[in-house]
C-alpha positions in Angstrom: 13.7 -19.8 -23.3 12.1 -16.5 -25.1 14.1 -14.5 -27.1 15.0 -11.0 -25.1 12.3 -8.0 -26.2 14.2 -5.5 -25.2 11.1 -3.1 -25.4 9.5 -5.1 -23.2 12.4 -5.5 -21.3 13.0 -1.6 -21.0 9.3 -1.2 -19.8 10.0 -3.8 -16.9 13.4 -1.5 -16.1 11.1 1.6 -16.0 8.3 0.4 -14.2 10.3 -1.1 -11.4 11.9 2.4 -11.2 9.1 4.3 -11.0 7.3 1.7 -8.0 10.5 2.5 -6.0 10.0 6.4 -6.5 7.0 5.6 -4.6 8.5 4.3 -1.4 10.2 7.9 -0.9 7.2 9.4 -2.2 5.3 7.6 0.4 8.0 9.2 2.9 7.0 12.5 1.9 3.5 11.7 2.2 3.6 10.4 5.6 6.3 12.7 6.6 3.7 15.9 6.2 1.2 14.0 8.2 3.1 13.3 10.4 4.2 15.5 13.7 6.6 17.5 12.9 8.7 16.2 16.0 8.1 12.7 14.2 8.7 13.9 10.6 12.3 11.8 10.4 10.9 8.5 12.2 8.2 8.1 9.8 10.3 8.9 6.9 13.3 6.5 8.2 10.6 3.9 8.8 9.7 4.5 4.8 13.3 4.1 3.7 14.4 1.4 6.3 11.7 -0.4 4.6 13.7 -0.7 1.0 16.8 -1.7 2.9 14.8 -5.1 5.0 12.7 -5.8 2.2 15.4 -5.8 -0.9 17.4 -8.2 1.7 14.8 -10.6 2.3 13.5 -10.7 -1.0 16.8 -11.9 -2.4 17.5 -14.2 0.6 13.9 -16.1 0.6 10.8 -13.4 -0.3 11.5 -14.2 -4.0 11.5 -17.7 -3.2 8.9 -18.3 -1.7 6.7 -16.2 -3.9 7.2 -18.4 -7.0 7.3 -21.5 -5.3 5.4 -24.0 -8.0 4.8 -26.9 -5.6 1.1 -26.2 -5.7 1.2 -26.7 -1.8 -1.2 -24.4 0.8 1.4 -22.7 2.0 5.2 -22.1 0.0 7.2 -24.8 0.8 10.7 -24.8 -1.9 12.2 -22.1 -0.2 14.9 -23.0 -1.6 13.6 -22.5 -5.4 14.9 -19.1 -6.3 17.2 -18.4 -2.7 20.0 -15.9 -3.4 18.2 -15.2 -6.8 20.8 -17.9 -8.9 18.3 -17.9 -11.8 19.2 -14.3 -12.5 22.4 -14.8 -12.6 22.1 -16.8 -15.6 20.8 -13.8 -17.8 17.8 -15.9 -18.5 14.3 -14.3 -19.7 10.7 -15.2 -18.9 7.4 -14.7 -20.9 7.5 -11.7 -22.7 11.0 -11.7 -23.8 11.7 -10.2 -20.1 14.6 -10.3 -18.5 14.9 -12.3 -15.1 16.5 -9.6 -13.2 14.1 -6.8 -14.7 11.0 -9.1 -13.4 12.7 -10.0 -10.0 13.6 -6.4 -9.4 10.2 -5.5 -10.5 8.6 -7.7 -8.0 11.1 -6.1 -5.0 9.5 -3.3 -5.5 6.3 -4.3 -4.7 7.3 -6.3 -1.5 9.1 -2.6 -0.5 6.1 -0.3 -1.1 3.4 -2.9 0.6 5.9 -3.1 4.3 6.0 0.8 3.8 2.6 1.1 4.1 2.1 -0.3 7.3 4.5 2.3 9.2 1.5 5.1 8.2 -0.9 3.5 11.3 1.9 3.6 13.7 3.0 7.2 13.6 4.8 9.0 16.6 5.0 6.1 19.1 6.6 3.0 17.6 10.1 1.9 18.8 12.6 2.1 15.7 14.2 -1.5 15.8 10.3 -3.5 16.6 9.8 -1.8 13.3 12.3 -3.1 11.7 11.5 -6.6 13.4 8.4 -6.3 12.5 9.2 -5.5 8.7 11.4 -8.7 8.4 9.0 -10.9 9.8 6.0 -9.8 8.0 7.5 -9.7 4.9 8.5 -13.6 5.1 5.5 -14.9 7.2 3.1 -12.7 5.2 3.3 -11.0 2.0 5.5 -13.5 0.6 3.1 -15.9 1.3 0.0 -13.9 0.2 2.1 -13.1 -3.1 2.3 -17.1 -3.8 -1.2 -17.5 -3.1 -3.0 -14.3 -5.6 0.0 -14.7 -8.4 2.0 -17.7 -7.8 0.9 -21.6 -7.7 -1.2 -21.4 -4.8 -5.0 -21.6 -3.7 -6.1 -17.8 -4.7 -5.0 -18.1 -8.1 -6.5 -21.6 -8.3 -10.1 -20.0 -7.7 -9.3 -18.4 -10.9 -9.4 -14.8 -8.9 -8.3 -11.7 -10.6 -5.9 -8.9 -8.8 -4.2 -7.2 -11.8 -2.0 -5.4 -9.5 -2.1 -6.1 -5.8 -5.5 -4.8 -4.5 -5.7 -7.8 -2.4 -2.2 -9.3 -2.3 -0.7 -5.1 -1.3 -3.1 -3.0 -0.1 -5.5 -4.8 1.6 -2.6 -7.1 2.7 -1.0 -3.9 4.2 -4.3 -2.3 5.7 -5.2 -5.4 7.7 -1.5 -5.7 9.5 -1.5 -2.0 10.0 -5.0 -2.4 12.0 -3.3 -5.7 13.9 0.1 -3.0 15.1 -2.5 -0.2 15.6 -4.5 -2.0 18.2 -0.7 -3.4 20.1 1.0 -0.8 19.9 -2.1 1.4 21.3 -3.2 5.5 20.6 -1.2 8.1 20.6 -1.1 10.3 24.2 -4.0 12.4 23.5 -5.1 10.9 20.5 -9.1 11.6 21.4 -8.5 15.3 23.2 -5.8 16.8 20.8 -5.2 19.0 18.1 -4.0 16.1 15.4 -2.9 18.6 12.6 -0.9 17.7 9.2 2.6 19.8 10.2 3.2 20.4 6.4 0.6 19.9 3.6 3.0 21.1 0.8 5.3 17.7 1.7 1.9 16.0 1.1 0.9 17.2 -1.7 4.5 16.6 -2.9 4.1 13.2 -1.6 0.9 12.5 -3.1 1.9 13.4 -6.5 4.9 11.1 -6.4 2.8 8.2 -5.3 0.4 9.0 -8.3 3.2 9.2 -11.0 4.8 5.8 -9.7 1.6 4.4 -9.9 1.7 4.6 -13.6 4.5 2.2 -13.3 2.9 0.2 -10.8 -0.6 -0.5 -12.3 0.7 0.0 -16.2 4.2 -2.3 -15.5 1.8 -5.0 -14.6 1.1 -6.0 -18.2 4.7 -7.3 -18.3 4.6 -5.8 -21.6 4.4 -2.7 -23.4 0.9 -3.5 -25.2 -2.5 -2.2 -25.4 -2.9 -3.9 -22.1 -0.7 -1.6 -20.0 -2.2 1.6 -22.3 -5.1 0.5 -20.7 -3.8 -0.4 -17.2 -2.7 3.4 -17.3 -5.7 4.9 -18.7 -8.1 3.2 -16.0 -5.3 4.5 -13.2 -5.7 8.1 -14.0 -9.6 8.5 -14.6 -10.5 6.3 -11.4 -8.3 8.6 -9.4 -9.5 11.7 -10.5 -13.2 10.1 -9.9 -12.2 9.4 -6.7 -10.8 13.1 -5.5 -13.6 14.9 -6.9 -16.3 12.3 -4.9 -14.2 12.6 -1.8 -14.3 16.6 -1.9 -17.9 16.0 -2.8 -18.6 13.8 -0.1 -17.0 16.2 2.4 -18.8 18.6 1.3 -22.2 17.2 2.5 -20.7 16.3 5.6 -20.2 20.0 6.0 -16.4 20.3 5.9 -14.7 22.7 3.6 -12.6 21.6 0.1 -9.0 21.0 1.4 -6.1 19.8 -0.4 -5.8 17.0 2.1 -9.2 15.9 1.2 -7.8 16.1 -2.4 -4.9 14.1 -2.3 -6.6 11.5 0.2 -9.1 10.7 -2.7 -5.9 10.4 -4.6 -5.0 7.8 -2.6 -8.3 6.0 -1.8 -8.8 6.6 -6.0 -5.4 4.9 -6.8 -5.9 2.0 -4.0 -9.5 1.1 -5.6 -8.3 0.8 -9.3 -5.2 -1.3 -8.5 -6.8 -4.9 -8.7 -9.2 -3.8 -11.5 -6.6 -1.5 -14.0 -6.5 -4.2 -16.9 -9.6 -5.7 -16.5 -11.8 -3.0 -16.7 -13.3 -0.3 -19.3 -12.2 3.3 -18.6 -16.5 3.8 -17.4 -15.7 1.1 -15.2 -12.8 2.8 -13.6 -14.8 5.6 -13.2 -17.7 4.1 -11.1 -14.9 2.3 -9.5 -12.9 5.8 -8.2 -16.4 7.2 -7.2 -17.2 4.7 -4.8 -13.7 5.1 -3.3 -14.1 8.4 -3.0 -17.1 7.9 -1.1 -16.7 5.2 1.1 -13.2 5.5 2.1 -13.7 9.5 4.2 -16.7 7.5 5.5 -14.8 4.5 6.8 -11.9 6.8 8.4 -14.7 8.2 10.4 -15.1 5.5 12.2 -11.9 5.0 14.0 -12.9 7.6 16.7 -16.2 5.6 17.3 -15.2 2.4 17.1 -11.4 3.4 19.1 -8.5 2.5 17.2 -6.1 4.7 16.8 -4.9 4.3 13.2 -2.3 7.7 12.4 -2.5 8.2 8.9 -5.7 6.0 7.8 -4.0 2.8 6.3 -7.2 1.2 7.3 -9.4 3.6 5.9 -7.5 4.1 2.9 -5.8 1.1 2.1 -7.2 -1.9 3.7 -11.5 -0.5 2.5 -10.4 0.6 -0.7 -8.0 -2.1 -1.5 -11.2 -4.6 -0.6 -13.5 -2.3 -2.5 -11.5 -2.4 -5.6 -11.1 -6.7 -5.6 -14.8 -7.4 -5.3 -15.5 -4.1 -7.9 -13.5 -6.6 -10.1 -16.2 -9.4 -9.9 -18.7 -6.5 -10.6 -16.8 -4.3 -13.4 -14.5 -7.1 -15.2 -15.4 -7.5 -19.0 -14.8 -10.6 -20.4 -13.2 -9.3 -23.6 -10.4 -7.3 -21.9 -9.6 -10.2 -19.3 -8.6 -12.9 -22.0 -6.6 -10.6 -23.4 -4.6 -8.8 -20.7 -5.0 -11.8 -17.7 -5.6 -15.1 -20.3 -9.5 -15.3 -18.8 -12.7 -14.2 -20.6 -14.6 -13.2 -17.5 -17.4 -10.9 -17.0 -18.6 -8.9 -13.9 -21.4 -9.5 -12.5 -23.0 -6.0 -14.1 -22.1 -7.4 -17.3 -23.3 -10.6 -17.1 -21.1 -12.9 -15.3 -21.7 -15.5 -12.5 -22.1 -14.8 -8.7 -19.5 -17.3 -8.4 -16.7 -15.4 -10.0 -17.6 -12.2 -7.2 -18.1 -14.5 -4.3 -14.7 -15.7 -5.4 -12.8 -12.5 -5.4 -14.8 -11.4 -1.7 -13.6 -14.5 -0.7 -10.2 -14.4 -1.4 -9.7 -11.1 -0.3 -11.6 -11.3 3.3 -9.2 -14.3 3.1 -6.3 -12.5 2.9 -7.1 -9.6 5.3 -7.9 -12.4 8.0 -4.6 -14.2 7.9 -2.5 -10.6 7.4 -4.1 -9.5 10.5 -4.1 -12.5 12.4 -0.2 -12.9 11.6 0.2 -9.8 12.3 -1.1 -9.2 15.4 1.0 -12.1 16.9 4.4 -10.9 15.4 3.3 -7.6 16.9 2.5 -9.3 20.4 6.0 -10.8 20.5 7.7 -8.0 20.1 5.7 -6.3 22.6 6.3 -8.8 25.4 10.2 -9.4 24.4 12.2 -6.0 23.2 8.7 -4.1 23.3 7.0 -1.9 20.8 6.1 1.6 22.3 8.5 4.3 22.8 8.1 6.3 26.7 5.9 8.9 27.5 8.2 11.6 28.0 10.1 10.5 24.5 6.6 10.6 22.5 5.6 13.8 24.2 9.1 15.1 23.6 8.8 13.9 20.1 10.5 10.8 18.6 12.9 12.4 16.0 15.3 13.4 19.2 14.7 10.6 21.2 15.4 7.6 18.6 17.5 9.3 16.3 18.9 12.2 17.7 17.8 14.5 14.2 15.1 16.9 13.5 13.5 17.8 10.3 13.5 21.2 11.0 16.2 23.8 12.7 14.8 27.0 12.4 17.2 30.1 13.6 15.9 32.2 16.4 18.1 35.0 18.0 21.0 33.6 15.9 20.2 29.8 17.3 19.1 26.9 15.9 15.8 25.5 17.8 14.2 22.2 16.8 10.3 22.8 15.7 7.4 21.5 17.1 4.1 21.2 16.2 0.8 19.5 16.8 0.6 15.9 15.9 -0.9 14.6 12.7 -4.6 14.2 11.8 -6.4 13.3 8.7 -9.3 14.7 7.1 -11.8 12.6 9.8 -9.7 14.1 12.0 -10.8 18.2 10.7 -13.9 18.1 10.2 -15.3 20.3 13.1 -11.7 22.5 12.4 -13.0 22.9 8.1 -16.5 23.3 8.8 
C-alpha cells in the first residue's frame, strides 16, 4: 500500500470540492435560463441531484465503476458496496487517500446527472426526475465510468478521456436528447418569446462552473504535478478560444455580442477541452476551443429545424462538444505529454499518429452516446407510461415553482403585497437571434 502524500492528498480534497461547487453553479446557470416561474424546479432538480447521486454512489455507483472483472458490462457489484475499503484508511496510487479519490469520483457522478435536467426545463414532473436520476446513474453512467476508466472494453482500445469528455458530457448530452424527445416541447416552444429571465444568475453561474472546472480537469492528474499544471493551463486558454469564436461566429450570423453568447462559449469551450486537458499542448487547446466555439452555436441551431425541443442546449453544448473534444484527442494528443500524464506515448493524427488511435476514440464515444440514449430513452418511456413524466397544462402555463413546490424565486412587493413574478420562458442564444440582430 503507498505511503500517504499528503500534498497529493490535499489536491484530491480540493479538487473534489471545487467539482461539487459546480453542481450549484450549474443551478445558477440553469436557474437564469430558466423561466422565472421555473427558476426553483430547475435549481431543486440541480441540488436533488447531489442528494440521489452521493446515495447511490455509496450504495452501488462506486462499485460498479471499479469493478476489475474485465467483463462487458460490471458484474462485482458487490466489490466496493457501502464503500468498506474507505473505511480502512487505505491509499491508492499517488499516496491518495481512498476516501479523497472515492469522494472525488462522487463528484463527477453528481455534476454528469445534473446536466441532464438543463433539456427538460419547465415541464418535467419533480419525482420522474428523481426516478429518472437513480436509474440512470446505476444503468448508465456507472457503467460508462467502468468502461472509459475502469477494467472494461473502452479502456481496453487504449482510448484516452483525461477527464470525462466521453464518459460526462457526451454521456449526459445523449440522455438529455432521449428525455427531451419523451417528455416533448414546451407549450409554445416554436411561437414564443423564450427569453433568459436573469442573465446576471448566468453569468454568475457560468463563472462558477469555470472555476470548478479547474478542479475538475486539473484534479484529474491525481497528483499535484506538471500534469495537472498542464491540465489547468489547457482548461483556461481553450475556453477563452472558444468564447471569442462563439461571439465571432455570431457575429457573421448577424446577431449582436451578448453575454449569453459569451458564457455559452464558456461552456461549449470548457466541454471541448475536458477529454483532451492533459494530453494536449496549450496550441492544441487553442484550436480545440475554436472549433467549439464554432460548431456548438451552429449545432443549437438546429433544434428548431430538426424539432426537438431541448431547453437549455445540453445537446448542443454538451453532447457536440463533449464528442468534438474526444475525437480532437486522436487529432491533437502528443505523444510526449501522454506517457507522462496517461502512461501512453500516443500521437494525434496531426502529429503523426495512426488513423487507428482516432477511429478508436470516434468509436468509443459514438459508442457511448448510443447506449446513453438508448438507455435512456427506455427509463424515460417507463416513467412515462407508469407515474408519468409531464407536468399539466394549466400547471406549466401557470409555472411549475407553485405548482410542484409551492415556492417562488421571486416575491416582489406591489401596493405593500407580495406578488410572485413571471416572465417569458427561457431561450438560448439560437433562440435570439432575430431578437440581437
Amino acid at each position: 500500500m503507498p505511503e500517504l502524500d499528503t500534498g497529493n492528498n490535499a489536491w484530491i480534497l480540493i479538487s473534489a470540492a471545487l467539482v461539487l461547487l459546480m453542481t450549484p453553479g450549474l443551478a445558477l446557470f440553469y436557474g437564469g435560463l430558466s423561466r422565472a416561474t421555473s427558476v426553483i424546479n430547475m435549481m431543486l432538480k440541480c441540488l436533488v441531484a447531489i442528494g440521489t447521486t452521493s446515495i447511490v454512489w455509496v450504495l452501488v455507483g462506486e462499485s460498479m465503476a471499479v469493478d476489475d472483472s474485465g467483463n462487458f458490462f460490471p458484474t462485482d457489484f458487490s466489490g466496493a458496496f457501502g464503500l468498506r475499503y474507505v473505511t480502512e484508511l487505505g491509499t491508492v496510487d499517488g499516496g491518495v487517500s481512498a476516501g479523497a479519490m472515492s469522494a472525488f469520483g462522487m463528484m463527477f457522478a453528481i455534476i454528469t446527472v445534473a446536466l441532464i435536467a438543463g433539456a427538460v426545463a419547465d415541464r418535467m414532473k419533480f419525482s420522474a426526475w428523481v426516478v429518472f436520476s437513480v436509474a440512470w446513474i446505476v444503468l448508465v453512467y456507472a457503467p460508462v465510468a467502468y468502461w472509459v476508466w475502469g477494467a472494461g472494453w473502452i479502456g481496453e482500445l487504449g482510448v484516452m478521456d483525461y477527464a470525462g469528455g466521453t464518459a460526462v458530457h457526451a454521456n449526459a448530452g445523449a440522455a438529455a436528447l432521449a428525455l427531451a424527445l419523451v417528455v416533448g416541447r414546451r407549450i409554445g416552444w416554436k411561437d414564443g418569446n423564450f427569453a433568459p429571465h436573469n442573465l446576471p444568475l448566468v453569468v454568475i453561474g457560468a463563472g462558477l462552473l469555470w472555476f470548478g472546472w479547474f478542479g475538475f480537469n486539473a484534479g484529474s492528474a491525481f497528483v499535484s504535478d506538471q500534469a495537472a499544471g498542464l491540465a489547468l493551463l489547457n482548461t483556461q486558454v481553450a475556453t477563452a478560444a472558444a468564447i471569442l469564436a462563439w461571439l465571432l461566429i455570431d457575429r457573421i450570423r448577424g446577431i449582436k455580442p451578448s453575454v449569453l453568447g459569451a458564457c455559452s462559449g464558456v461552456i461549449a469551450g470548457l466541454v471541448a477541452i475536458t477529454p483532451a486537458a492533459g494530453l494536449v499542448t496549450p496550441l492544441g487547446a487553442i484550436a480545440i476551443g475554436v472549433v467549439a466555439g464554432v460548431i456548438c452555436p451552429l449545432a443549437i441551431s438546429l433544434k428548431h429545424k430538426l424539432g426537438y425541443d431541448d431547453s437549455l442546449d445540453v445537446v448542443g453544448l454538451h453532447m457536440v462538444a463533449g464528442i468534438w473534444g474526444s475525437i480532437a484527442v486522436g487529432l491533437f494528443a502528443v505523444a510526449e505529454i501522454t506517457e507522462v500524464t496517461w502512461g501512453d506515448a500516443q500521437d494525434g493524427l496531426f502529429y503523426g499518429g495512426s488513423f487507428g488511435f482516432l477511429a478508436n476514440q470516434t468509436i468509443a464515444v459514438l459508442a457511448v452516446v448510443a447506449y446513453s440514449f438508448i438507455v435512456a430513452l427506455i427509463i424515460a418511456l417507463i416513467l412515462k407510461f407508469t407515474i408519468g413524466v409531464r407536468i399539466s397544462e394549466e400547471h406549466e402555463l401557470a409555472g411549475i415553482d407553485a405548482a410542484q413546490h409551492g415556492e417562488a424565486g421571486y416575491d416582489l412587493p406591489v401596493n405593500g403585497e407580495a406578488v410572485n413574478a413571471v416572465a417569458a420562458p427561457a431561450q438560448t442564444s439560437a433562440d435570439t437571434v432575430e431578437a440581437n440582430k
